[in-house]
N, C-alpha and C positions, 0 to 999 in steps of 0.2 A: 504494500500500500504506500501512497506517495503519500508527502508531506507538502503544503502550500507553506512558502517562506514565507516570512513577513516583512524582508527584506529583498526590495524590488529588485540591486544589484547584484543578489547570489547567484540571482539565476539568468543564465544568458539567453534573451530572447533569441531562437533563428529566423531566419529571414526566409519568409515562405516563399515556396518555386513559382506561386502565382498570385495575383493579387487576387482581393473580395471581386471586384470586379468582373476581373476572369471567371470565377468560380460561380458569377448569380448568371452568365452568360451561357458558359458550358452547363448549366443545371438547366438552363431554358431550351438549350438545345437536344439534351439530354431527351428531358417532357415533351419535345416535337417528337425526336425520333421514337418514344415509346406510343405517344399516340392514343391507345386508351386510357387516360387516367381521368378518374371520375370523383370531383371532389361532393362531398356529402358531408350535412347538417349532424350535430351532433346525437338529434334524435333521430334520421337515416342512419347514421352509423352503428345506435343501438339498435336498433327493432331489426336490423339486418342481419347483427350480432345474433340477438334471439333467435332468430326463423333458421341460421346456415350452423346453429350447435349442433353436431353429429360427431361421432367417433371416427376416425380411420377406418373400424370393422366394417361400422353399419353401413358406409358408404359401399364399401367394397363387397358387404353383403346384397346389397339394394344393386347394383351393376350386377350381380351376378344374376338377378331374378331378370333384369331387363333382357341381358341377354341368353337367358332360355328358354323366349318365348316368343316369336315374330310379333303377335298379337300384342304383348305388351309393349314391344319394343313399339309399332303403330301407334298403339294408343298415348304414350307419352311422346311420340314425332319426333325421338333423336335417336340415332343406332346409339349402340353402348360403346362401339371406337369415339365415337362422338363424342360422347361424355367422360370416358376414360381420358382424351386428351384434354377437358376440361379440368378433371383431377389436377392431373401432370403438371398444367401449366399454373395452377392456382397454388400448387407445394412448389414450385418453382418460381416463381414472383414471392414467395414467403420469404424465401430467401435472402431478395432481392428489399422486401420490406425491413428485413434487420438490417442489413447492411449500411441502408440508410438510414435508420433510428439510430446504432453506432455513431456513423457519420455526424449525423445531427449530433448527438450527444455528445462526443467529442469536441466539436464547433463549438457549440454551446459553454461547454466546460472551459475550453482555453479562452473563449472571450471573456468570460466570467472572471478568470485569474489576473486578464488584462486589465479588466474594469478594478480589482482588488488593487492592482500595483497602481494604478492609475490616481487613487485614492489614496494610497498610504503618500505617493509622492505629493498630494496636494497636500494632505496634513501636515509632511515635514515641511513643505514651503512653510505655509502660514507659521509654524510653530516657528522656524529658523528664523522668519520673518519677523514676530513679537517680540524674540528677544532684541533680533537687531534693531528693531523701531524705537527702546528704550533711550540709544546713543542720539544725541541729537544730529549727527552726521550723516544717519539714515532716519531721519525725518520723514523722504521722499517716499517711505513704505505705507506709511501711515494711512492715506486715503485708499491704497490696494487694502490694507486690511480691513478696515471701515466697511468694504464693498465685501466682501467676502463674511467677515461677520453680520449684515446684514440679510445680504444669500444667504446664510444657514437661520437667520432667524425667521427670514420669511416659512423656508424649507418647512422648520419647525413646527410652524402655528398649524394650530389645526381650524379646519374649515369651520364655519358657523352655519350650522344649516335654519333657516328660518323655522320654529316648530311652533303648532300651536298647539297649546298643553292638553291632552289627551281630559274627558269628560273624567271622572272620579266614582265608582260604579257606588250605587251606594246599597249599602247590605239590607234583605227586608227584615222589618223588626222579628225579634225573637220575644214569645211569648213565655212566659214561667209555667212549668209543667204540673199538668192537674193533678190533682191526688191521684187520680182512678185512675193515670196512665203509667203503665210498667216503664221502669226507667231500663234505658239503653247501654249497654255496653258498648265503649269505643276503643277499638285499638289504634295505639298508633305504632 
């Protein structure tokens, strides 16, 4: 298991063989040449999930009924080669789906480390910054900090959402219990 420094210069950034650029271009061109990709809503994506949950067996049991029976095969209007290379190519693009969640995750993860470095080096500015602001020689820091402590106070605040105070439900009276009624046990 790796370890993130917290020290932006331990670790030497390399210099990647292509730029972002390159990389959102060849992905574009990628998605031309694959051709069907079919982006779907997140409630598409579940109900789809639902209806295609089947075992490797069952599948491979269900194919085997298709194709021992012309009539059935008819009746559902695909031969079982047919759908056997529908299998094929749906574990074969699964494939193809890790590869690129990896990908992505990976992406993700080093931009993430960038963003961490990116941030500690601003903190040691600003800090480097306050003490040297103290000498009146570096006076000229003064207003950069100003603006940066200001950005983080904005940052900070939290939103005010206009609310109007919820009604206050009011409880219906409670009566004193009659003689003649068996009192209740209550668990809590």
């Amino acid at each position: 298991m790796s370890t993130i420094s917290s020290n932006p210069q331990e670790v030497p950034t390399p210099t990647p063989a292509v730029t972002p650029e390159q990389v959102v271009a060849q992905l574009r061109a990628l998605q031309a040449q694959i051709g069907e990709i079919t982006p779907l809503t997140t409630e598409q994506r579940k109900t789809l999930r639902q209806q295609s949950r089947m075992s490797e067996a069952v599948v491979q049991a269900s194919l085997n009924v298709l194709g021992a029976a012309d009539i059935i095969t008819q009746a559902v209007g695909q031969p079982v080669e047919e759908v056997q290379s529908m299998v094929d190519d749906a574990n074969r693009w699964s494939a193809v789906e890790g590869e690129l969640r990896a990908t992505l995750n990976g992406v993700s993860g080093t931009n993430l480390i960038r963003r961490q470095r990116i941030a500690l080096v601003a903190v040691r500015s600003f800090l480097i910054g306050k003490q040297l602001a103290r000498s009146p020689e570096h006076a000229s820091l003064v207003p950069h900090l100003d603006e940066v402590k200001r950005l983080r106070s904005i940052t900070r605040r939290k939103k005010r959402v206009a609310t109007t105070p919820a009604p206050v439900p009011t409880a219906p009276a409670v009566s004193a219990p009659d003689a003649t009624e068996t009192p209740v046990a209550v668990r809590l």
